[in-house]
Every structure is written in C-alpha cells, then in structure tokens.
Backbone as CSV, one residue per row, in Angstrom:
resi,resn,N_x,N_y,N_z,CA_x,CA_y,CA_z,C_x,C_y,C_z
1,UNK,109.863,173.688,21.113,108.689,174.543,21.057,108.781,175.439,19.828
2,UNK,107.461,175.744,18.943,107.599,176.264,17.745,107.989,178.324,18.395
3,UNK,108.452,178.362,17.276,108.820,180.087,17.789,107.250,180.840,16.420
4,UNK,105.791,180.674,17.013,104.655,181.328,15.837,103.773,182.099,16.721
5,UNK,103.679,183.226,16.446,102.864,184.252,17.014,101.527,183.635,17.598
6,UNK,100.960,182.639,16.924,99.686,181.861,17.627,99.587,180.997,18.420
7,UNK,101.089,180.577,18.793,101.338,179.685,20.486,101.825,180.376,21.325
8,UNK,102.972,181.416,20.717,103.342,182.563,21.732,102.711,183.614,22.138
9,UNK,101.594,183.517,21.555,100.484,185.258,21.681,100.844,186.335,21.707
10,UNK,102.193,186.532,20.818,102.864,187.746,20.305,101.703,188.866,19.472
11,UNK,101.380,190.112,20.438,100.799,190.892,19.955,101.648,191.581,18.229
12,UNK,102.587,190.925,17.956,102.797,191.589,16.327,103.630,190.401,15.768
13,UNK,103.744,190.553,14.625,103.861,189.941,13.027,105.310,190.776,12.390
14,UNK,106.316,190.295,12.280,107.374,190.266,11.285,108.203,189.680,10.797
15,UNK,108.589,189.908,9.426,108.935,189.153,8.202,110.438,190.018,7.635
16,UNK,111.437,189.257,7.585,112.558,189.530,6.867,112.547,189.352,5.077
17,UNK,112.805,189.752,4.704,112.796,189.839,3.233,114.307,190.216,2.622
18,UNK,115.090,189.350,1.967,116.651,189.710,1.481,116.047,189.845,-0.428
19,UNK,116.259,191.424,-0.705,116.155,191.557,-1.959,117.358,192.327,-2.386
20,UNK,117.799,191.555,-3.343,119.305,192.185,-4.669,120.223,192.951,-3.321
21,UNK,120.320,192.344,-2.252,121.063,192.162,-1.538,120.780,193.341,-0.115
22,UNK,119.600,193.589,-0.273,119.159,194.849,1.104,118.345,193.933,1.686
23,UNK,117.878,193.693,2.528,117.216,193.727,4.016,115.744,194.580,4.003
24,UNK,114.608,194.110,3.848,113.673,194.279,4.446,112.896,193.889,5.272
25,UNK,112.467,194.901,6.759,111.685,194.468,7.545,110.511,194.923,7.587
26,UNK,109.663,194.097,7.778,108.167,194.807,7.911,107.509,194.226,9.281
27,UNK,106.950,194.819,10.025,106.734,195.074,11.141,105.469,195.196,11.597
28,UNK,104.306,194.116,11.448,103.108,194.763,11.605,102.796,194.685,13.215
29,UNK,101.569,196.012,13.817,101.186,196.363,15.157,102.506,196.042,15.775
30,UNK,103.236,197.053,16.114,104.217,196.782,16.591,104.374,197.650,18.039
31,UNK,103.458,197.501,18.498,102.804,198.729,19.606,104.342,197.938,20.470
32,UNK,103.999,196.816,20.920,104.363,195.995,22.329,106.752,195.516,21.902
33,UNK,106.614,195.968,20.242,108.045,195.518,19.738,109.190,196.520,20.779
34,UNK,110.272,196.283,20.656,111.699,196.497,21.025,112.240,197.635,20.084
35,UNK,113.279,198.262,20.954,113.531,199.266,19.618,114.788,198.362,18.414
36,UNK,115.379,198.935,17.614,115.908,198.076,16.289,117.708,198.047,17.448
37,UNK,117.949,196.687,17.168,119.699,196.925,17.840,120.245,197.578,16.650
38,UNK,121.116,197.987,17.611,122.602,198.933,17.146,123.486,197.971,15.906
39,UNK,123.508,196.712,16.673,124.641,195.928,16.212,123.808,194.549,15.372
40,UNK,123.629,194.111,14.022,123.281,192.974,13.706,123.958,192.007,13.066
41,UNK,125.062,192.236,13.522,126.417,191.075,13.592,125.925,189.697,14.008
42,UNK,124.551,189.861,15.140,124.499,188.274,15.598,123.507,187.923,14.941
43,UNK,122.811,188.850,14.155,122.002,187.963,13.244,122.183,187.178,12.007
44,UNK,121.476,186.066,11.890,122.215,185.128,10.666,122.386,185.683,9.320
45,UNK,121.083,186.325,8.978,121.493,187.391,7.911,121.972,187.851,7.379
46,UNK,122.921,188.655,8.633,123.594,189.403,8.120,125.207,189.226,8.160
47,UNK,125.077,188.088,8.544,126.244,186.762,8.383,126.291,186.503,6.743
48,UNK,125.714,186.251,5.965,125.416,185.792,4.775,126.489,186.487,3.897
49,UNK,126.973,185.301,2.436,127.996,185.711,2.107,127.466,186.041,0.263
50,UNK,127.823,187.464,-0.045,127.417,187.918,-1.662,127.687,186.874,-2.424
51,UNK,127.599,186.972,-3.475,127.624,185.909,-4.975,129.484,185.754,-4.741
52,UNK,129.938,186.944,-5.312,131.236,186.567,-5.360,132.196,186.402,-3.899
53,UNK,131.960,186.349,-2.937,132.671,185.893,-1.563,132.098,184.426,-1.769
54,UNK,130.899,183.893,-1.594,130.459,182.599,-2.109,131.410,181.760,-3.102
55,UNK,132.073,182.277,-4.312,132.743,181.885,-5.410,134.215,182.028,-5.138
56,UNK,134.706,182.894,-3.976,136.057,182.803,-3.902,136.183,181.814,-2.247
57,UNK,135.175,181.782,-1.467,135.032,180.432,-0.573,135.776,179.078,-1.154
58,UNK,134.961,179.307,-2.500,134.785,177.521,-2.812,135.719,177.336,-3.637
59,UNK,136.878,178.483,-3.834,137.956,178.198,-4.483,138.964,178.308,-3.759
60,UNK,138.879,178.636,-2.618,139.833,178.633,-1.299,139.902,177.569,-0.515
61,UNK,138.676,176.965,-0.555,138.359,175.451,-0.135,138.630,174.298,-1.136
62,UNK,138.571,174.264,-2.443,139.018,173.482,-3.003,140.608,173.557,-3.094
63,UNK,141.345,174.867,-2.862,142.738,174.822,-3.129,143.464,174.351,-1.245
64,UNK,141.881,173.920,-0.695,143.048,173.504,0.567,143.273,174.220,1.644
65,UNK,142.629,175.586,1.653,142.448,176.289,2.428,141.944,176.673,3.842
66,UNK,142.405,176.348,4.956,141.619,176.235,6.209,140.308,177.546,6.427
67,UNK,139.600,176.827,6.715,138.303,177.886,6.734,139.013,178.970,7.635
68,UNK,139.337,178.617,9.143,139.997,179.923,9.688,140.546,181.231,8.162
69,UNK,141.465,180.797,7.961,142.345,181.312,7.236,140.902,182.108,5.804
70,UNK,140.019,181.144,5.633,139.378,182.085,4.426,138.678,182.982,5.102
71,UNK,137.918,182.783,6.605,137.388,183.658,7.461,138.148,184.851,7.406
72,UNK,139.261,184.770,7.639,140.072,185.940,7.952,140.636,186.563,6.660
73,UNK,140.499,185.690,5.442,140.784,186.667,4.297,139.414,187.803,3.801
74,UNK,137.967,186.806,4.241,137.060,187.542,3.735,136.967,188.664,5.158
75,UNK,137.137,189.165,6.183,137.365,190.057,6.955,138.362,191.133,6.463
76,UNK,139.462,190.703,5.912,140.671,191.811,5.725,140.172,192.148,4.014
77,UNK,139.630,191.407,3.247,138.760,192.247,2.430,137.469,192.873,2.839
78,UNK,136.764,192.985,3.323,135.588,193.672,3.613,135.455,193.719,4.968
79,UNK,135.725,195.352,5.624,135.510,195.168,6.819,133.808,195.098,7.404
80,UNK,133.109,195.603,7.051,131.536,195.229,7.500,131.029,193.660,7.029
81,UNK,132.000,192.655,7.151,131.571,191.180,7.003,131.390,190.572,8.109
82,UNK,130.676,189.845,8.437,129.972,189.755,9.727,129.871,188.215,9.496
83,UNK,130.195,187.428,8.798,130.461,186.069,8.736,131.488,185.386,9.971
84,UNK,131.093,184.286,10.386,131.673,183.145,11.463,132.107,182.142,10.903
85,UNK,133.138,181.573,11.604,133.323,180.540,11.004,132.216,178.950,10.614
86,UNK,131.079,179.511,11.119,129.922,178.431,10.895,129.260,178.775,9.605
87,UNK,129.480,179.819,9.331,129.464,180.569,7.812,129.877,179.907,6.360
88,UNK,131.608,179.553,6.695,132.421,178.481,6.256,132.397,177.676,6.451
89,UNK,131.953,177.155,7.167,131.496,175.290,7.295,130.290,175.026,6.759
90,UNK,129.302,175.788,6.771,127.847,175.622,5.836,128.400,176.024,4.605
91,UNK,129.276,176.541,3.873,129.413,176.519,2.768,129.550,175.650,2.530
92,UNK,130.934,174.979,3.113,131.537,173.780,2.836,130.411,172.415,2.656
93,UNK,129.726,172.335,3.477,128.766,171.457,3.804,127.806,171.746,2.279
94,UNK,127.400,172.601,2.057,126.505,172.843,0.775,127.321,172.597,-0.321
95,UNK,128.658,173.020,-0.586,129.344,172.524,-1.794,129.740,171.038,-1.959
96,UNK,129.931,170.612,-0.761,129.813,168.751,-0.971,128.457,168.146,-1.361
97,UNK,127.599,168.946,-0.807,125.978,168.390,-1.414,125.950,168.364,-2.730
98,UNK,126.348,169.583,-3.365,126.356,169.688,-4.838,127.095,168.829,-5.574
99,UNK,128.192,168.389,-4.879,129.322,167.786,-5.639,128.436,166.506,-5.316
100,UNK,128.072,165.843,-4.213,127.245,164.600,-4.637,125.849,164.203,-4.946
101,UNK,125.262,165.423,-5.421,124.206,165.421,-6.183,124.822,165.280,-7.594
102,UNK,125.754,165.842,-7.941,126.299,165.906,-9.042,127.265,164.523,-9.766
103,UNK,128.010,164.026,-8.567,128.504,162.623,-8.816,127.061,161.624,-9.157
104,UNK,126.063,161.742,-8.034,125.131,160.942,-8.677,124.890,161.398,-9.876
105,UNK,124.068,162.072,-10.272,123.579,162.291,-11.794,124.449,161.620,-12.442
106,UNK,125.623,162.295,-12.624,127.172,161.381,-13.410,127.105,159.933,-13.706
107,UNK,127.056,159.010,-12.437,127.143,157.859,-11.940,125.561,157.570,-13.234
108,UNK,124.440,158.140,-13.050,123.230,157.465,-13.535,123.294,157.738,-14.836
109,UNK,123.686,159.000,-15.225,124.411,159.170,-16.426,124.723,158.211,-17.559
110,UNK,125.642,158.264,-16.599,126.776,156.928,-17.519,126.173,155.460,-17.652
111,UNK,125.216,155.195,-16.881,124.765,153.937,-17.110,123.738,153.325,-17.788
C-alpha cells in the first residue's frame, strides 16, 4: 500500500529536505500532527554518513575490514552517529555498483 496523503486522507503534508548537511522540515496544516520525538536515531536520515565517514568506509572496506568493526570505529569517533550496520552494507552495496559500472565502461573502453 502506497504511504500518499491522497489514499491515506492525511489531513497534512510534509517534506524532509537534507541541505549542506542540516535537516529541514516543513510541515504544512499540521493541526491533526504528533509532537517532534526526542530521539531520531530510528530515522534513516539521520543514519546517513558525511562526505568524509563515506571515504574512510570505503577504505576500511577495501583494506578488509569487517563492517561490525568499521561500525564501531565510526561510533568511537563521533559519538552522535546514529548509523547501523545496514548503513555499512548499503555502502558496501553502492561501492560495488560503482566498481561495476566502472569495470564496464573499462571493458567497452578497451574495445
């Protein structure tokens, strides 16, 4: 079932927005909304990993590194990191995409 205000008849409208690394929410008629949680650890969001945690992932993973183990390095560097280990496996998963988007090109490249 789609989650859209016009099958659910959600009296309000809001939109997340990630700019130069803040969080905007906008909230329209929000008569019938919830108040804001305390904790947004379980949101995916705010799971999300900066430019350079992104760049030391994929050098922790190429040197062999068990995701546990980079999970827990990017925690004991930054304690407000809110990343899971599904965090590190979608990296992982996106840096093999690249690498075989990139072998192809190579492959067509060369021929």
């Amino acid at each position: 079932m789609k989650n859209n205000n016009s099958i659910n008849k959600l009296p309000f409208y809001g939109r997340l927005l990630k700019v130069d690394e803040c969080r905007h929410l906008t909230v329209r008629n929000a008569e019938n909304n919830h108040e804001p949680s305390d904790n947004i650890a379980g949101h995916p969001t705010a799971r999300g990993l900066k430019s350079k945690q992104k760049v030391l992932v994929s050098q922790m993973l190429s040197a062999g590194i068990a995701p546990k183990a980079i999970l827990t390095a990017l925690r004991q560097e930054d304690l407000e990191q809110h990343a899971i280990s599904k965090t590190i496996y979608n990296e992982q998963a996106h840096l093999r995409k690249i690498d075989s988007i990139n072998s192809d090109f190579n492959h067509i490249s060369c021929n």
